[in-house]
N, C-alpha and C positions, 0 to 999 in steps of 0.2 A: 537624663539631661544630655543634650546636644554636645559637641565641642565646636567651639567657635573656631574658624580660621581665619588664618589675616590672609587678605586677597593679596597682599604685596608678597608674599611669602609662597603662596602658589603657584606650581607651576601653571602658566597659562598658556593650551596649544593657541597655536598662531601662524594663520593659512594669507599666503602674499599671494594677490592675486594680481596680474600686466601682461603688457604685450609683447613678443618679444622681435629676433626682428622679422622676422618672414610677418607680421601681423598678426598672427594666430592671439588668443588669450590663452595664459596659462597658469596654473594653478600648482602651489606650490606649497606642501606643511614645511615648518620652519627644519625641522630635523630631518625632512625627504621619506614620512614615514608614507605617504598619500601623494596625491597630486594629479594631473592630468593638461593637455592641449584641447583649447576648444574654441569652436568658428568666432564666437561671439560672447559677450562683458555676459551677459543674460545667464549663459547656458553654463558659462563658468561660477558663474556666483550660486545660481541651483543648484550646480555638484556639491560646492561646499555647505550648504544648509543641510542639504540632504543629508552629507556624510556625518552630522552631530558630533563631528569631532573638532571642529573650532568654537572658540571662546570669543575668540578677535579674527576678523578681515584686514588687512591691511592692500590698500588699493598700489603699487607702484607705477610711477612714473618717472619716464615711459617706457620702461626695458627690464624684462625678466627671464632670464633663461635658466634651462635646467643646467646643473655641472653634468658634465659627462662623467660618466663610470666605466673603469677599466676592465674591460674582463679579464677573469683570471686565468 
């Protein structure tokens, strides 16, 4: 026998995908675990199908940047 899960209770990855300002599309996992800059909506939405690791897209508008990180 299976075990049922509740979808609400799951975590679910969740990849934000916009533009940021230079124009570039960028793609972003919600925890920064993946991600990438890319010329065009097209080529960034393939990375994330490809990568099977989202569950959800979320399109922003109109502005997405990555945080910077400090090096140590």
């Amino acid at each position: 026998m299976s075990e049922l899960v509740d979808p609400l209770r799951r975590p679910v990855p969740i990849v934000f995908v916009g533009r940021n300002q230079q124009g570039n599309w960028v793609v972003r996992e919600e925890n920064g675990t993946f991600g990438g800059m890319f010329v065009n909506r097209t080529q960034a939405i393939k990375f994330v199908l490809k990568s099977g690791r989202a569950e959800a897209i979320i399109e922003m508008s109109p502005r997405l940047e990555f945080a910077t990180i400090a090096e140590p």
